[in-house]
N, C-alpha and C positions, 0 to 999 in steps of 0.2 A: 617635354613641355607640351600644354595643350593648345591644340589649332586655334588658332584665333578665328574668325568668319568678317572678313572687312566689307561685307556687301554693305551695311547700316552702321548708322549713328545714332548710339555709341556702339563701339565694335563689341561683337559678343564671341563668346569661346563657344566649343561646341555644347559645353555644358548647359550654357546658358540657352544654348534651341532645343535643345532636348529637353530639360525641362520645364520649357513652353509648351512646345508641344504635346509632352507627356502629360501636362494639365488639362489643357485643351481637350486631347481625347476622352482622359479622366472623367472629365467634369459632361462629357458627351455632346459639347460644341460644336464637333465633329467625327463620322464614325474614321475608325484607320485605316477600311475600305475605299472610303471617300478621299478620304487625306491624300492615302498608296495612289487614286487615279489621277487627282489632280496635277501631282509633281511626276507621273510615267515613272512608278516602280511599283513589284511585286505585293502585296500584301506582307506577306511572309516575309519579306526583306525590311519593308519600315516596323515591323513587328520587332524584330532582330535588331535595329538601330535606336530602336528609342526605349530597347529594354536591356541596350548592352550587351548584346550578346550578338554581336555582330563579329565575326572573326577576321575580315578582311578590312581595309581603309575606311570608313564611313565618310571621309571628308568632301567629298561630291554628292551624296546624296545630302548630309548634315548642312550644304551650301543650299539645296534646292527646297531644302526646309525653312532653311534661313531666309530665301527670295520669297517663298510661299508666305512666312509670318510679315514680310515687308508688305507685298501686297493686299494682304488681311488687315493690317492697320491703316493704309491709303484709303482703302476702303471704309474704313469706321472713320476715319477722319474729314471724308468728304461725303456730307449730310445729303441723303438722296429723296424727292419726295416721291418717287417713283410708286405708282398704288399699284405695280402689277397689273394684273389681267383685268379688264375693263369690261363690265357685260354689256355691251351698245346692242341696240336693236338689231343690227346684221349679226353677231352673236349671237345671240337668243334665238333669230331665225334656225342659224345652222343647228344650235343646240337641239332647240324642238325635230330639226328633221336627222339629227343625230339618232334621236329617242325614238323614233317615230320607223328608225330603221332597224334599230338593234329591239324593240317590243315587236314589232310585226315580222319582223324575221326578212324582212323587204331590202330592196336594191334601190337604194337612190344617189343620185348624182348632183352634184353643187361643183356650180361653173361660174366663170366670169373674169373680172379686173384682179390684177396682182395688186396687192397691199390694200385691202378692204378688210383682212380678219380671219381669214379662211384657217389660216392654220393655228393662230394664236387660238381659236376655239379651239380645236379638236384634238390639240395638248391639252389644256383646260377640262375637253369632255373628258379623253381617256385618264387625266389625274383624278377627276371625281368617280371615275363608275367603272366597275369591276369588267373582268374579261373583255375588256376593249384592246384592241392592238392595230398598231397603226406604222406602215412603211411608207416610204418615200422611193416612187417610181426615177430612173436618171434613166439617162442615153446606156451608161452601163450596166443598170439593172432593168432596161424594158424587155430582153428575151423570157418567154415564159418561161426556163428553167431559172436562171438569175430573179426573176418577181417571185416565184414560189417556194426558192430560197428565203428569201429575205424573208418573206413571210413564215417559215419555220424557225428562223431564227430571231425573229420577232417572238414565238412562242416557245422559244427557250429551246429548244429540237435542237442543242449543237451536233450531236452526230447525225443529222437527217442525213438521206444518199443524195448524193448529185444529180442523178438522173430522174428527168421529169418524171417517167412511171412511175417507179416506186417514192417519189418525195410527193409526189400529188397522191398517194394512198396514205402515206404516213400522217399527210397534212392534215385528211379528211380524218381519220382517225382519233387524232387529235383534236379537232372542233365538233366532234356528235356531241351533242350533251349540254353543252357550254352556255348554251344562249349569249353569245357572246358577239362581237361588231367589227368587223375588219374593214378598216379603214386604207384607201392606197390616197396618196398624194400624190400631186405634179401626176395625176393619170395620164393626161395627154401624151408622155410617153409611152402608152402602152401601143402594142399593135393588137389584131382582131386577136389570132388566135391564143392571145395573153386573156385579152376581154373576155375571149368566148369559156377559155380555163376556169378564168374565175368566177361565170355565171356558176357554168356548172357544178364546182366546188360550193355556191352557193346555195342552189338549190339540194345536192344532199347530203348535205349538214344544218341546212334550219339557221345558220346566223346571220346575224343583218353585214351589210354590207354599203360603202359609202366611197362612190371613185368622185374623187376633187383632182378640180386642174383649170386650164383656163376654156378661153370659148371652144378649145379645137378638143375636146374631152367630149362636149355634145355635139360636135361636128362629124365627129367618128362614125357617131350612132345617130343619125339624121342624116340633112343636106342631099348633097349630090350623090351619097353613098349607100343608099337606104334601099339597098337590094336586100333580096330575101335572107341571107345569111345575116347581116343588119337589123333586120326587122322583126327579126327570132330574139334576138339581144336587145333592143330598141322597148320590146312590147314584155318583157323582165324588171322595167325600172316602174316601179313605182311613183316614185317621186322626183321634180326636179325643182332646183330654185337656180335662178339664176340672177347671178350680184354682179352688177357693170359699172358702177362706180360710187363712190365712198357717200354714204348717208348724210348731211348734217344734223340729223340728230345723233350718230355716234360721234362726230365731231364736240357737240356740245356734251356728252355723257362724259369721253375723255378730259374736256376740258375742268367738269365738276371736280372730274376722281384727284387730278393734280392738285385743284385749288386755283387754277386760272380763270377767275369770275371776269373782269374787265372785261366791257365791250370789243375796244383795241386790242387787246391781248385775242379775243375769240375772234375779231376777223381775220386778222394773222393766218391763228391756225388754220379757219378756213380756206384763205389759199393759199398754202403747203401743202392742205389734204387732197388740193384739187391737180397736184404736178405728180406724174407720174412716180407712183412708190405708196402713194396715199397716203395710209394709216401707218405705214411703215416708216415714210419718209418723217411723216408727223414727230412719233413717239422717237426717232433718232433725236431729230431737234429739239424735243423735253427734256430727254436724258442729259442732252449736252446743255442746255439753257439750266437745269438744276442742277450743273458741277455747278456751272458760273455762279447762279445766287447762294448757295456756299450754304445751303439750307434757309433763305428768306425766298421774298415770294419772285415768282416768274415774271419777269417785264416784256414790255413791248421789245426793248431796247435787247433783253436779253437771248432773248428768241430769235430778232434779228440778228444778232451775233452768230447764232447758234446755227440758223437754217445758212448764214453764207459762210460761214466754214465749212461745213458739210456740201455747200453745195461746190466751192474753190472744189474739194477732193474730189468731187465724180469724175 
């Protein structure tokens, strides 16, 4: 007899997710690559399940398929007016000194307030423009051998060597040529001799280069600390901008891209942009204020809803 799957209403047997999904992929809605990550199993394995030819139980992963099309349809079912990426003027800023880094082969650094934009660009940049790659510095990846990791496996180097020497030669290797932009984030975890690493790397290999993070990213390489070891690395950056808190004109850019014209409705968002999280905290409160109106327009009323839920959880 065949598996029923009682996750959804009305219950389906395995056949009936399989050949959901086997259209789905078919029809190229989704690739099987993408499918295989999102439910954590092998390629090869959902390959094997939705083409029969799976020789052991399918009935757990056939559930995870099942859970997968459940939430695929919540989602079409609940109308989102969400425009994506938003270009505000503090965008645009970063973008130009994006371009500005990666065409002149330059070092620049973009500091300041969390939840102004920072990173939402520079996904954004590296989706638009070729050999861009971009890590994310933590407390576990600020040791120079762990940053210059990441940074090879940013560039695809899965067998790079573990040890700084030879993975700082392999790295260099690998960007001659490229004209390409290596971006670090959350910089301000780095220490000097990560900093001092990745001038160097900079300088011979010719790619631009762009450390983001908050005010202590320019505090490193300034301030109280601007000894000569400092000021070798200091006098390497070409560019700096520094964003300390949220525009209202990307306030009002965000507010077009939704469709939130009302006056009432834009002071609102004005101050949410103004409580720490900024833009961040902002476009949480859209996303949840545009479950609520069910695809109609954003109210005053609904936002309110929206910002004190969200803010109940912090």
């Amino acid at each position: 007899m065949e598996n029923v799957i009682t996750l959804g209403q009305p219950q389906a047997t395995e056949t009936d997710v399989l050949m959901r999904v086997r259209t789905l992929v078919d029809s190229k809605v989704v690739t099987s690559s993408q499918l295989a990550k999102e439910i954590s199993v092998s390629p090869a394995t959902l390959s094997q399940i939705i083409n029969n030819k799976y020789q052991a139980d399918p009935s757990k992963i056939v559930e995870k398929l099942e859970k997968w099309l459940r939430m695929r349809e919540s989602r079409k079912a609940t109308p989102s007016q969400n425009p994506g990426f938003v270009m505000t003027t503090t965008a645009q800023q970063i973008t130009n000194d994006l371009t500005y880094a990666q065409v002149t082969e330059s070092i620049v650094v973009i500091y300041g307030a969390s939840g102004v934009g920072k990173s939402e660009t520079l996904h954004e940049y590296q989706k638009q423009n070729n050999n861009v790659w971009m890590v994310t510095a933590s407390p576990s990846r600020s040791s120079l051998t762990e940053c210059l990791y990441e940074i090879a496996m940013e560039l695809g180097m899965d067998q790079a060597p573990r040890r700084k020497g030879p993975l700082a030669r392999v790295i260099r290797q690998r960007l001659k040529g490229t004209e390409g932009l290596i971006i670090i984030d959350e910089a301000d975890h780095l220490d000097y001799p990560t900093l001092e690493e990745l001038r160097i790397l900079q300088e011979e290999t010719g790619v631009g280069m762009v450390l983001v993070g908050n005010n202590k990213v320019y505090t490193q390489l300034t301030g109280g600390r601007r000894n000569e070891d400092f000021a070798r690395l200091f006098s390497r950056i070409a560019k700096k901008r520094g964003i300390h808190k949220t525009k209202q004109a990307d306030v009002r850019a965000i507010a077009q891209a939704w469709n939130v014209l009302g006056e009432t409705e834009n002071s609102l968002m004005f101050q949410i942009s103004e409580r720490p999280g900024g833009l961040r905290l902002l476009s949480k409160t859209l996303k949840l204020a545009a479950m609520y109106a069910k695809g109609g327009q954003i109210t005053e009323k609904g936002l309110r809803t929206a910002f004190a839920e969200l803010e109940t959880n912090e």
